[in-house]
C-alpha positions as CSV (number, residue, x, y, z in Angstrom):
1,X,-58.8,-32.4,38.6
2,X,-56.2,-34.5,37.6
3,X,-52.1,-34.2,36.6
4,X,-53.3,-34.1,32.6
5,X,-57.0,-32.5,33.3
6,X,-58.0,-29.5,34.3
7,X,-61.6,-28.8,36.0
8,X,-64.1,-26.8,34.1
9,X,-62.7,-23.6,33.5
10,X,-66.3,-21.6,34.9
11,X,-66.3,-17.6,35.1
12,X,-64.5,-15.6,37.9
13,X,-67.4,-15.6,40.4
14,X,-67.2,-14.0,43.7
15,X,-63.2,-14.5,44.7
16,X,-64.1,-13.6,47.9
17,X,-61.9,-10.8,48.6
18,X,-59.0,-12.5,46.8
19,X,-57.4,-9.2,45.3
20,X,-54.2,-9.5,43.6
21,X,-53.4,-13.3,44.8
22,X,-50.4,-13.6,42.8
23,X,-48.6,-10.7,43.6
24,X,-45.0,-10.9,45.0
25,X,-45.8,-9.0,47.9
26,X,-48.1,-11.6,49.0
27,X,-45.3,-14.4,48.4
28,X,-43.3,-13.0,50.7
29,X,-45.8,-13.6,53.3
30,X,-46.3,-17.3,52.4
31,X,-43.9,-19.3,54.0
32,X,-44.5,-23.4,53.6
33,X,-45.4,-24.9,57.4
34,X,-43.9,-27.8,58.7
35,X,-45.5,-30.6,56.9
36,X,-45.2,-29.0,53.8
37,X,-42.1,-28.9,51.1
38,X,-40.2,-26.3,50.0
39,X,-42.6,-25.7,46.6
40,X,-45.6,-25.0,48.6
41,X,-46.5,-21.9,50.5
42,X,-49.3,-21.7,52.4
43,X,-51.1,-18.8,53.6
44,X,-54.2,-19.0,56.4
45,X,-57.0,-16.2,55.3
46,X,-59.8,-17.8,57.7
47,X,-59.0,-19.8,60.7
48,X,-60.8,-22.8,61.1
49,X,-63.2,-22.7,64.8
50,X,-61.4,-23.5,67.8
51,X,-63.0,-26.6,68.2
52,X,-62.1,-28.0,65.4
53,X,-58.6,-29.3,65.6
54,X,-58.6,-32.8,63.5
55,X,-57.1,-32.7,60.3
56,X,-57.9,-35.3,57.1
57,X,-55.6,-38.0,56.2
58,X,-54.8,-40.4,52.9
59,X,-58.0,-42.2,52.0
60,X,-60.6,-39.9,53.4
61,X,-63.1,-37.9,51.3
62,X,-62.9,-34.2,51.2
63,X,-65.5,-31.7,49.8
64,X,-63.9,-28.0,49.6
65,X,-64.7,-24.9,47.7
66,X,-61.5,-23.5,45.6
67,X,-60.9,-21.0,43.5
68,X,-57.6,-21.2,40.7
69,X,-55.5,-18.3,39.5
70,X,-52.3,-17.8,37.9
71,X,-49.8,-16.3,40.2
72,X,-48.2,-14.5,37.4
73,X,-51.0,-12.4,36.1
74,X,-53.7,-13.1,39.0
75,X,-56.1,-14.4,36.0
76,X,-58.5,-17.1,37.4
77,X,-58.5,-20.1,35.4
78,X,-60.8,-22.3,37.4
79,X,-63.6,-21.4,40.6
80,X,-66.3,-24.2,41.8
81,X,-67.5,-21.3,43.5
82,X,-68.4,-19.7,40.1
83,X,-70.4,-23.4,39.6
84,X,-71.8,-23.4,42.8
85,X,-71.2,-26.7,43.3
86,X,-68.3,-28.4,45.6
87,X,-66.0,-30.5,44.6
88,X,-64.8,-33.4,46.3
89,X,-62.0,-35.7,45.4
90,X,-60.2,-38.6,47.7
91,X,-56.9,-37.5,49.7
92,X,-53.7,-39.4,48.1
93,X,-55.3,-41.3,45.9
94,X,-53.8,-38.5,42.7
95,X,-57.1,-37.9,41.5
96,X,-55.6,-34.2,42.5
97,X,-52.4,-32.3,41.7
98,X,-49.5,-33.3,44.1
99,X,-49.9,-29.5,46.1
100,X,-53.4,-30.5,46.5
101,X,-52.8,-33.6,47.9
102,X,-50.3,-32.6,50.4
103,X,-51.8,-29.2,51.0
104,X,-55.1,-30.1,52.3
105,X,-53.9,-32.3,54.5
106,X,-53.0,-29.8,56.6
107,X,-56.1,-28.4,57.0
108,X,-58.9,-28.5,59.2
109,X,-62.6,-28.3,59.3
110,X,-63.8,-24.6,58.0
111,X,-60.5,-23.5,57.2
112,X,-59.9,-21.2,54.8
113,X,-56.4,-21.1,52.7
114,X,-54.2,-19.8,49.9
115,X,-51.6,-22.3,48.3
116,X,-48.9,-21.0,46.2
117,X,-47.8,-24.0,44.2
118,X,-44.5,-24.0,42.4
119,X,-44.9,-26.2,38.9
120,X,-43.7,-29.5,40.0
121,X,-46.7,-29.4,42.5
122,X,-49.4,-28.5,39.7
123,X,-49.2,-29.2,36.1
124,X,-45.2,-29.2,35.3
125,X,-43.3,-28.3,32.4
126,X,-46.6,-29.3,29.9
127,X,-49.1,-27.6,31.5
128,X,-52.5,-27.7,30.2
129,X,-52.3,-24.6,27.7
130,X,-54.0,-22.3,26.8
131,X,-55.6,-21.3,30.3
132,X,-52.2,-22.7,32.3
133,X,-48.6,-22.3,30.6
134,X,-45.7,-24.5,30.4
135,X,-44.1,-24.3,34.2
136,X,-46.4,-22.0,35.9
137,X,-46.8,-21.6,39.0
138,X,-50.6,-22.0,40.2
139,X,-52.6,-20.3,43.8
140,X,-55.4,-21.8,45.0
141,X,-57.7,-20.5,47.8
142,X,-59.3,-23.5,49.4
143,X,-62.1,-23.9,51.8
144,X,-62.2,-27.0,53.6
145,X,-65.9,-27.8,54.5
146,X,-65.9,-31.4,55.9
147,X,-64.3,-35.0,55.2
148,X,-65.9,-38.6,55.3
149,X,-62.9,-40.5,56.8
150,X,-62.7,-43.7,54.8
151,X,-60.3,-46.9,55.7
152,X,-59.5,-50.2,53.9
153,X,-59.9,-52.5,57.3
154,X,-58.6,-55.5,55.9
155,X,-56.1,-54.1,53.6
156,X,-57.8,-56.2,51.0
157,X,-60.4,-54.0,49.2
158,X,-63.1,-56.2,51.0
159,X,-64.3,-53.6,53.1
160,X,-64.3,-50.1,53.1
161,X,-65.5,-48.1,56.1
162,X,-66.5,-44.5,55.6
163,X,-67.2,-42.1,59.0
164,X,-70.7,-41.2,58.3
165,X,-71.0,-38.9,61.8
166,X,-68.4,-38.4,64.4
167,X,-68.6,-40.6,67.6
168,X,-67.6,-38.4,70.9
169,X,-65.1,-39.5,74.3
170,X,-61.7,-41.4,73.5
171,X,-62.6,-44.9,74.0
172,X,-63.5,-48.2,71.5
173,X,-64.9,-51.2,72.4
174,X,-62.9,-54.6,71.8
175,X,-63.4,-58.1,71.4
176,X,-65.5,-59.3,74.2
177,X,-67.6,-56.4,75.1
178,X,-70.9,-55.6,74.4
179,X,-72.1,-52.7,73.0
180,X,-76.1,-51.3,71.6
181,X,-75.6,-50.8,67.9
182,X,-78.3,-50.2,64.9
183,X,-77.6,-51.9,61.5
184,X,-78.7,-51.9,58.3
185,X,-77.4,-53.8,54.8
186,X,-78.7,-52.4,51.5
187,X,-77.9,-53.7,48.1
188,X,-75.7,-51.9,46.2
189,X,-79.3,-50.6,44.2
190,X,-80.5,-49.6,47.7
191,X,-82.9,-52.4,48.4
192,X,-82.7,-53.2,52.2
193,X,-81.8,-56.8,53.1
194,X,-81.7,-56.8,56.8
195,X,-82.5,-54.5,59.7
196,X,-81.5,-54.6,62.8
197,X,-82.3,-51.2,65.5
198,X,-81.1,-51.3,69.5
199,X,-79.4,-54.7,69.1
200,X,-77.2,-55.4,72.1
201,X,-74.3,-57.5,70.9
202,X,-71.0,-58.7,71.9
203,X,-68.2,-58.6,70.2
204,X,-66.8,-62.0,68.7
205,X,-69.9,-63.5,69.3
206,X,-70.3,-64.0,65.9
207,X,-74.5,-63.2,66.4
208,X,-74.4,-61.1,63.1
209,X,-74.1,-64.1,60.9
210,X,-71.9,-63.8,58.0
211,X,-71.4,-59.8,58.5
212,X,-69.9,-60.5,62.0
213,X,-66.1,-59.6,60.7
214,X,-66.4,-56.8,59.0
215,X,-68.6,-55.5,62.0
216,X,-66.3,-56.0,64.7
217,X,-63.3,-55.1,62.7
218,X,-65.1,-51.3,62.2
219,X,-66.4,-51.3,65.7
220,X,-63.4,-51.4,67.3
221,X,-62.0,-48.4,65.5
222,X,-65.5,-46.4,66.3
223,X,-66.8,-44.0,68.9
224,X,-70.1,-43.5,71.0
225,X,-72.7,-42.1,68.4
226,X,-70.6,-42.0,65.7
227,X,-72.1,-43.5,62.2
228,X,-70.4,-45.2,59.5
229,X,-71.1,-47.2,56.5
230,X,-69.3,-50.1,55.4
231,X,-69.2,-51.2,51.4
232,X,-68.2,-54.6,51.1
233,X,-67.4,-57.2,49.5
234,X,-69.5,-60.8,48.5
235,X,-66.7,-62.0,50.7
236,X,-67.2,-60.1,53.6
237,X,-71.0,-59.9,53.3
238,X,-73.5,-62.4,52.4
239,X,-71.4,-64.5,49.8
240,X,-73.2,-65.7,46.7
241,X,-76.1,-66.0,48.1
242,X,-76.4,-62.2,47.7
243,X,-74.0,-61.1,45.0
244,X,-72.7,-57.7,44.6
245,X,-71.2,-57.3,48.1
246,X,-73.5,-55.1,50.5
247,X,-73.5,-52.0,52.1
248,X,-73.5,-52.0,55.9
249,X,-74.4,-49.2,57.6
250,X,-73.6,-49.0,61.7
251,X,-74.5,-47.0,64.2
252,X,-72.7,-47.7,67.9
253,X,-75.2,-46.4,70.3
254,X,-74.1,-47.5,73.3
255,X,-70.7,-49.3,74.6
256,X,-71.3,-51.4,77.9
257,X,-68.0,-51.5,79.4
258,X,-68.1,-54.8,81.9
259,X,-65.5,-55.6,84.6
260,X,-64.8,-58.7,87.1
261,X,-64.6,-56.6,90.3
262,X,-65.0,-59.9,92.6
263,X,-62.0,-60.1,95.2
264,X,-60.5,-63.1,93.5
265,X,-61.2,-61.8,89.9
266,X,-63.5,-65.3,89.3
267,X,-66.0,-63.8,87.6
268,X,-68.6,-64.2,90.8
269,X,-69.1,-60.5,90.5
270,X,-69.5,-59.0,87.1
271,X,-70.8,-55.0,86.7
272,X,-71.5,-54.0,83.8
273,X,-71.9,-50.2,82.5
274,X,-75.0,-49.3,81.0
275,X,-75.3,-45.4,81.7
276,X,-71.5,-44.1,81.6
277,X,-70.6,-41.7,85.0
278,X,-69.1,-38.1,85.3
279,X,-65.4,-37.5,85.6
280,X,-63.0,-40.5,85.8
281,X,-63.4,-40.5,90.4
282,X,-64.7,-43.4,91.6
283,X,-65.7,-43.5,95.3
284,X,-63.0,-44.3,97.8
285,X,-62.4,-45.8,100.9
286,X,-64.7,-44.0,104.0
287,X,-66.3,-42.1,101.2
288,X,-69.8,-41.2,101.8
289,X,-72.2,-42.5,99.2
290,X,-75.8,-42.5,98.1
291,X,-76.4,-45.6,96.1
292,X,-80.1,-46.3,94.3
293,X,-80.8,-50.7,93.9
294,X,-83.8,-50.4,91.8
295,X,-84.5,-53.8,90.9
296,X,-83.2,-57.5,91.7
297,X,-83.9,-60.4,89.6
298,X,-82.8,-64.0,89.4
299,X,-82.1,-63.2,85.8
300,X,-85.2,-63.9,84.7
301,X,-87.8,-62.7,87.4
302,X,-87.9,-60.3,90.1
303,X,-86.8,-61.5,93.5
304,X,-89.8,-62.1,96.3
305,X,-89.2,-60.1,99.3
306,X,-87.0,-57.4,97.4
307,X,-87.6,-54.0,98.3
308,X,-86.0,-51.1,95.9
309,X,-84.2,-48.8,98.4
310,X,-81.8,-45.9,97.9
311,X,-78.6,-46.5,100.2
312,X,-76.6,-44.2,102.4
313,X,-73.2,-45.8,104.2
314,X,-69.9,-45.3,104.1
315,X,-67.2,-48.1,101.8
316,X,-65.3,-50.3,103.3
317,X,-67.1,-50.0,106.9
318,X,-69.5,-53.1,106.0
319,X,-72.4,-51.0,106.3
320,X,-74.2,-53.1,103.3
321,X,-73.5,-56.6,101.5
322,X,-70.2,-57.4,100.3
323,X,-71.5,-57.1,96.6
324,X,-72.4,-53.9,97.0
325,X,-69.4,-52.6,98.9
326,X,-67.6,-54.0,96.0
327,X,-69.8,-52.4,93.3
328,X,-69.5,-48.8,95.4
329,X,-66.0,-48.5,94.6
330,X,-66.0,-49.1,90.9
331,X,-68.9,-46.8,90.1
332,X,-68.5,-42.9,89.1
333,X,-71.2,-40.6,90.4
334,X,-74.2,-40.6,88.0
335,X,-73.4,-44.2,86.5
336,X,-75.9,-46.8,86.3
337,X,-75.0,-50.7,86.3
338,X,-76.3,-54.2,86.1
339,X,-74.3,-56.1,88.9
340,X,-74.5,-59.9,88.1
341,X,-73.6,-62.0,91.3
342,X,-73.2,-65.8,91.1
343,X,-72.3,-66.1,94.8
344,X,-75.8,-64.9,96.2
345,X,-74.5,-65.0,99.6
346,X,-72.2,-61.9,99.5
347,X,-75.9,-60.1,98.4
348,X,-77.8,-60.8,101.1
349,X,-79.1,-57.6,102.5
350,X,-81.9,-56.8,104.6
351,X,-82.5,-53.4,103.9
352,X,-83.2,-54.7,100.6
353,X,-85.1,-57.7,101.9
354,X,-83.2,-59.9,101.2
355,X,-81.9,-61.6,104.4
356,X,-81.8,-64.9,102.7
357,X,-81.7,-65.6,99.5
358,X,-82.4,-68.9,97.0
359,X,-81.7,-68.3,93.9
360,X,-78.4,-69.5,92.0
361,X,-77.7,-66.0,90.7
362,X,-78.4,-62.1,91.4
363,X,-78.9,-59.1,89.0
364,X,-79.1,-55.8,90.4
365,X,-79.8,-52.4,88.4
366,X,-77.8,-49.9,90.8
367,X,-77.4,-46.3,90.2
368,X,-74.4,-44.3,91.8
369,X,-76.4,-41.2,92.8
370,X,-74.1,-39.3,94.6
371,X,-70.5,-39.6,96.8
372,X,-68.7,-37.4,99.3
373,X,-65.1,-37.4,98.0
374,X,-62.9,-39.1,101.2
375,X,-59.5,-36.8,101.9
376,X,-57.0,-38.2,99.6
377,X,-54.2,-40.0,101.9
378,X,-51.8,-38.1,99.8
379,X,-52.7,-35.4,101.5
380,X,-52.7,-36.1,104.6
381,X,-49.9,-35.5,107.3
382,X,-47.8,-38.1,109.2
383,X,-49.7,-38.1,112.0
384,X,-52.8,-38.3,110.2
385,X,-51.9,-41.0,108.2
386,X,-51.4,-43.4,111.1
387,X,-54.5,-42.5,113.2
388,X,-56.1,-43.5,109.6
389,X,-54.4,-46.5,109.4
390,X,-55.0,-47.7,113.1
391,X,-58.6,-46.8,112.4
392,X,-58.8,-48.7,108.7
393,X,-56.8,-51.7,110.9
394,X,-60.0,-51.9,113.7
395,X,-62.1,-52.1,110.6
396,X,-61.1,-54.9,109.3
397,X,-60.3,-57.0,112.3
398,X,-64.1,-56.0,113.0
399,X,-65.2,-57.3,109.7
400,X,-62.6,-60.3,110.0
401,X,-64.7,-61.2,113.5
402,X,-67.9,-61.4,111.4
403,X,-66.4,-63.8,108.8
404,X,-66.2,-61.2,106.0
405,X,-63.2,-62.1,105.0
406,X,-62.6,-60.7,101.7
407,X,-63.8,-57.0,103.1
408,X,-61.0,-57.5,105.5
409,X,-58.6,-58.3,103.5
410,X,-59.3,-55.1,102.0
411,X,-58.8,-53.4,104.7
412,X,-55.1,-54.8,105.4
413,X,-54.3,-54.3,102.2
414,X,-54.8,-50.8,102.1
415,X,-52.9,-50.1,105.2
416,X,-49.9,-51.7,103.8
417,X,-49.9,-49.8,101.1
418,X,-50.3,-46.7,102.7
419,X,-47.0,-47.4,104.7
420,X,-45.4,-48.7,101.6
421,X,-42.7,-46.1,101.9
422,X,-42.2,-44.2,105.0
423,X,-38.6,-43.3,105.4
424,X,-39.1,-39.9,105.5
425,X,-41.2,-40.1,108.6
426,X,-39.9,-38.8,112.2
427,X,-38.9,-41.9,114.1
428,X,-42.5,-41.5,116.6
429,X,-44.5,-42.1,113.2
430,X,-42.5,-44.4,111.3
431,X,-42.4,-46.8,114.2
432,X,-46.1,-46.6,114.7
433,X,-46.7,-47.3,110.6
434,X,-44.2,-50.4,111.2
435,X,-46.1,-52.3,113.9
436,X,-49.4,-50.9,111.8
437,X,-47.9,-52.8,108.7
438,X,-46.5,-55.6,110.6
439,X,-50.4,-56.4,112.4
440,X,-51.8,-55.7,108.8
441,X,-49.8,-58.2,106.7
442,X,-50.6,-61.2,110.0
443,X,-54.0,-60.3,110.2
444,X,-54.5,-60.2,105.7
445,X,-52.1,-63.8,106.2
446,X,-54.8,-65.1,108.9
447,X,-57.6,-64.0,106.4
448,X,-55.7,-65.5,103.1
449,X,-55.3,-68.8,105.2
450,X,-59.4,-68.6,105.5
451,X,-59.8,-68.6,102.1
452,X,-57.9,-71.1,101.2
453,X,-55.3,-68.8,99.0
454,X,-52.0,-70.2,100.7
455,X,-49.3,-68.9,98.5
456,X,-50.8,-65.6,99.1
457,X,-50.6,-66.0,102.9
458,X,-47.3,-67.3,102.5
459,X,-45.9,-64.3,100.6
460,X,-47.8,-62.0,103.7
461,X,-45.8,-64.1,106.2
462,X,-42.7,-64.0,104.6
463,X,-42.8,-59.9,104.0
464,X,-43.1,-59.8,108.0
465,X,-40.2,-62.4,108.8
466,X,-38.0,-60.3,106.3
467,X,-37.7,-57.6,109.5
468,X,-38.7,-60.4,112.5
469,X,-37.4,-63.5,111.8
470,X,-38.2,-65.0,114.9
471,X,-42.2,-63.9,115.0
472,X,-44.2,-66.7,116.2
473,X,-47.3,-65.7,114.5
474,X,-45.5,-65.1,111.2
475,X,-44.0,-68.2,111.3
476,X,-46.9,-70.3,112.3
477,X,-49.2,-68.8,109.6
478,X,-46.1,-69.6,107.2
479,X,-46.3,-73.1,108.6
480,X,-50.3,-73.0,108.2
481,X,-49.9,-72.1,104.2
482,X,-47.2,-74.9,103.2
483,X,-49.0,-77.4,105.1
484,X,-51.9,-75.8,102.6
485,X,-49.7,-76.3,99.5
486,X,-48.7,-79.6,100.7
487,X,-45.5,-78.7,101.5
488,X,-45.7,-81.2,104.3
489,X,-41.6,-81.3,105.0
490,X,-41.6,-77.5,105.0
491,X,-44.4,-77.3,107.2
492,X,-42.5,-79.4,109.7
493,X,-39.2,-77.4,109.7
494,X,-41.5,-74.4,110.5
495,X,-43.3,-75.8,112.8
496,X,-40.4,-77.1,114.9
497,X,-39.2,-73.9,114.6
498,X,-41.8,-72.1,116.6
499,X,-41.8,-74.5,119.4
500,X,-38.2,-74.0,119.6
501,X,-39.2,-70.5,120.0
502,X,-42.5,-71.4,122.1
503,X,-41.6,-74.4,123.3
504,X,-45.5,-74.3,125.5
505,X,-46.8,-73.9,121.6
506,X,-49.5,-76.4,121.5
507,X,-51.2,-75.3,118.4
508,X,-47.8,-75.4,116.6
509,X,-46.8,-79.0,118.0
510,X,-50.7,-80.0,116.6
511,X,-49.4,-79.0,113.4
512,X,-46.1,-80.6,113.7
513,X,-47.9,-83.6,113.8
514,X,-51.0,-83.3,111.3
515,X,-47.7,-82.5,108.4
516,X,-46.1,-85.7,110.0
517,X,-49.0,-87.7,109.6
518,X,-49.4,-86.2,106.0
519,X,-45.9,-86.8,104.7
520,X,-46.0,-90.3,106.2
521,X,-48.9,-90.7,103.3
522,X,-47.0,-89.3,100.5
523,X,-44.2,-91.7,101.7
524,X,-46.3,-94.5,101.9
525,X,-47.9,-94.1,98.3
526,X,-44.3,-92.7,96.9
527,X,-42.6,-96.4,98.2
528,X,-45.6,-98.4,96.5
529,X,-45.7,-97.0,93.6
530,X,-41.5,-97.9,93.5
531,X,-42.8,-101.6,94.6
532,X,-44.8,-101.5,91.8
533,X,-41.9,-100.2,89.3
534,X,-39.1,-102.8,90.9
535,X,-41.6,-105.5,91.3
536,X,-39.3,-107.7,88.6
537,X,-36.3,-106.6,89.9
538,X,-35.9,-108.5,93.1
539,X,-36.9,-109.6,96.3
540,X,-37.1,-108.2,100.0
541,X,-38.8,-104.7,101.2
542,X,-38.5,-101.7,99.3
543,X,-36.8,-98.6,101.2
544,X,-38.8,-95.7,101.2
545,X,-37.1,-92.1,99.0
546,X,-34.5,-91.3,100.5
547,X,-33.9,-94.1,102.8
548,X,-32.0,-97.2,103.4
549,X,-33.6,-100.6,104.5
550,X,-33.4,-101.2,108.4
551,X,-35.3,-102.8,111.0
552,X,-37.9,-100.1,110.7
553,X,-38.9,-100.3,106.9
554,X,-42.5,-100.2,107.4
555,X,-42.5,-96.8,109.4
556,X,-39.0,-95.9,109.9
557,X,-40.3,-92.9,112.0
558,X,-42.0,-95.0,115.1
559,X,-45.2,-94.1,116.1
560,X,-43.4,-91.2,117.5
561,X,-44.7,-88.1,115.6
562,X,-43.4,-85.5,117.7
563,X,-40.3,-87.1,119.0
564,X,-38.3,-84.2,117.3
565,X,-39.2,-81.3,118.7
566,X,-38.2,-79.6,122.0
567,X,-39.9,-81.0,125.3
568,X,-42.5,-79.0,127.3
569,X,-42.2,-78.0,130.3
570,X,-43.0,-80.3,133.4
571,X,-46.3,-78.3,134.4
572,X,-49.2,-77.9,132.0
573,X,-49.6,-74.6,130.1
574,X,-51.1,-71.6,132.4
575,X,-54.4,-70.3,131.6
576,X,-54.0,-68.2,128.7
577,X,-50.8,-69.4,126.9
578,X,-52.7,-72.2,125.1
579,X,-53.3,-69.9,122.3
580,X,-50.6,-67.2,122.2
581,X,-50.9,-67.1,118.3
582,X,-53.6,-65.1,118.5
583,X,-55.4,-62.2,119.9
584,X,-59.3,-64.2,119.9
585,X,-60.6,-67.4,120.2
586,X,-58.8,-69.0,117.1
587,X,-55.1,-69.5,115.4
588,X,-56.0,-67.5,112.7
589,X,-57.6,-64.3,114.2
590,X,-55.8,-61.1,113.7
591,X,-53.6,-60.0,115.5
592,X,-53.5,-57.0,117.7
């Protein structure tokens, strides 16, 4: 039905109870809603189901029922009812009057509606006489059945995507994920060209050849199980080799949502999602779970000595392998994963039988059966808080002891943040949750020094000294991370300082030295490569940066290296004081 056309004008039909639909008594009830203009009055005479709430928009295909009458004399002019058949037209396109258009729009699924539409909505001042006057004013009852949604993706013509079958859940997969999908390109005469069921792909990968854009373009704007068909273009399809464009039909099946959830985000730990979970909860810290390891491969076959086993243990305790204490609290009860490890040495697990294990890489299948929910810290009182933070604080120095650093570092970090604000504590408490947070952030530093992540231990250090500018453990593990990031002149001044404070401090004065001897290096190198560079310029030593030539040019320092820093005491060190940095048997255990 068209501005200058109007539908075949069938017989009246069944108008479904319409009764006198132009009446002025029923204007009065017809009031325009919101999204509609002044010249169109809508009236609702059969709500749509409650869970239908979506609405059409421009470009998608609509199939309704409608009958037309004249609001004048209530005569019916036009009914597909009458024909039996639905009509269907494209929203905004004006293959419709302008009140059609703009009315069903504001419709949804199984709705059923009257539109009063004054003349500049329907035919104008011509109308198309005899059955419609000059300027009348036209009602419509419309049923909405359904609507293909239809999008231009590339804003080109090239590719038109229609919504064969609603997906279902909120999210859409993006460029770099990998998702089970079904696909199949017809001619535009129907004759299949390719086929391609339960095809895991990626994203970006480009694996679907020459249909690989107009793919991922329409899968990232598509649901779980939804169904849609893509006509495209010789451009977006197989070129000339196949002329006439294609039409692709996809089904997404399945969306694998994967995730680094390694402590250093390196990509050592991948898990990806092949069977989605219930709710949004993953398992917390202390939280009881039952975890299933079904199988473990090397990627290619399954591992000797492996022994499927279904788990019981509490996170964050180190009851099982780092990799799984890790997977554990990223995984929502009922989901299944394929955890990919290429640091087989945080799997090694002998309840699974794998004590030791050779190969380069791991894949487990896991399955998150079941987990107690832990009692939200939120929660929990004062009091409560810091007997869980003193308890989460043995923890990790316990893991620390065993070399699981990373676990431990987990630890730490969660009792920081659970003391991340604690002003409104009673004095007792928020004294307590100090020192808690003050051991925490020296024991996470003495971990981060471990692995080798200075400016991390540094930043841990410095968060302590902001309160206690004068703690020796602080400052030492400070010292410990420049002389880490080559800060060798820091190092020193840091150094110094906590014999100054500790003046019996031999670890301190061994690192006074080590930086000594290290900056004497960058010296050396820094005043040859200036030979080199004034070579032409001159004869006679060259002075090293930041010094003039003496007597003492080729070590200005002596031999010397700790000739700075505060003398000891005449008697040795007591028993005991050797190592006041620490708590056990090394600098960099935690602290107590």
């Amino acid at each position: 039905m068209s501005d200058d056309e109007v539908p075949d004008m069938g017989g009246m039909g069944d108008m479904g109870g319409m009764g006198d639909a132009g009446s002025d008594d029923d204007m009065s009830d017809c009031t325009p809603p919101p999204e509609l203009p002044e010249g169109i009055a809508k009236e609702i005479v059969k709500e749509a189901d409650s869970t239908n709430w979506k609405k059409p928009k421009d470009g998608d295909e609509v199939f309704v029922h409608y009958v037309g009458t004249l609001e004048s004399d209530g005569s019916e002019f036009d009914s597909s009812r009458s024909r039996s058949q639905e009509f269907s037209f494209v929203l905004g396109q004006g293959m419709v009057i302008k009140g059609w258009d703009l009315g069903v729009k504001t419709m949804k699924k199984g709705e059923l509606s009257k539109f009063t539409l004054a003349p500049e909505y329907a035919y104008g001042e011509q109308g198309p006489p005899p059955k419609i006057p000059a300027n009348a004013t036209l009602v419509f009852e419309i049923e909405l059945f359904r609507w293909v949604s239809k999008s231009d993706l590339f804003q080109d013509g090239g590719v038109i995507k229609a919504e064969v079958q609603e997906g279902s859940g909120y999210k859409n997969p993006k460029d770099g994920d990998e998702v089970k999908l079904s696909l199949k390109a017809t001619t535009k005469d129907g004759a299949t060209i390719e086929e391609k069921p339960g095809l895991e792909y990626i994203l970006g990968s480009g694996a679907l050849g020459p249909l690989s854009k107009a793919v991922d373009k329409a899968l990232q704007g598509m649901k779980k199980g939804e169904v849609a068909e893509l006509t495209c273009t010789e451009e977006y399809a197989y070129g000339s080799e196949k002329p006439g464009g294609a039409t692709v039909t996809v089904t997404l099946e399945q969306m694998y949502e994967t995730k680094d959830i390694s402590y250093g985000k390196d990509k050592t730990l991948i898990k990806k999602t092949i069977v989605e979970g219930q709710g949004w909860d993953t398992a917390k810290d202390t939280a009881k779970v039952t975890l299933n390891v079904e199988v473990a491969t090397d990627g290619a076959s399954a591992l000797p000595g492996f022994s499927s086993q279904v788990l019981e243990f509490n996170v964050g305790n180190g009851e099982v392998c780092d990799a799984l204490e890790f997977a554990a609290a990223d995984m929502k009860k009922s989901e299944k994963a394929i955890l990919t490890c290429s640091r087989p040495s945080i799997c090694a697990e002998e309840k699974l039988g794998l004590k030791t294990i050779s190969a380069e890489k791991l894949v487990l299948t896991l399955e998150m059966q079941d987990f107690e929910k832990a009692k939200e810290t939120h929660s929990m009182s004062e009091e409560e808080k810091v007997e869980f933070g003193a308890a989460r604080k043995e923890v990790g120095s316990n893991l620390f002891r065993s070399g699981r650093m990373e676990l431990a570092m987990q630890r730490y970090k969660k009792v920081i943040e659970l003391f991340s604000y604690i002003d409104n504590f009673k004095d007792e408490n928020k004294g307590k949750a100090k020192d808690l947070k003050k051991i925490c952030e020296l024991n996470r530093a003495a971990c981060l020094i471990k692995v080798k992540d200075f400016a991390e231990a540094r930043t841990s250090c410095d968060n302590v000294l902001k309160d206690d500018a004068q703690n020796v453990k602080a400052l030492f593990r400070k010292a410990q991370a420049e002389f880490g990031l080559k800060n060798f002149d820091e190092s020193m001044r840091i150094a110094k300082k906590v014999v100054e404070v500790d003046p019996q401090n031999k670890e301190a004065r061994g690192l006074y030295k080590d930086a000594h001897a290290e900056q004497k290096k960058v010296d050396q190198q820094a005043k040859g490569l200036f030979a080199k560079m004034c070579g032409g310029l001159g004869k006679g030593p060259i002075p090293a940066p930041g010094k003039s030539a003496g007597p003492m040019d080729e070590d200005s320092d002596g031999d010397e290296d700790d000739a700075d820093l505060p003398e000891t005491a005449a008697d040795p060190p007591s028993e005991g004081t050797e190592n006041k940095l620490s708590d056990e048997t090394s600098e960099a255990a935690p602290a107590s």
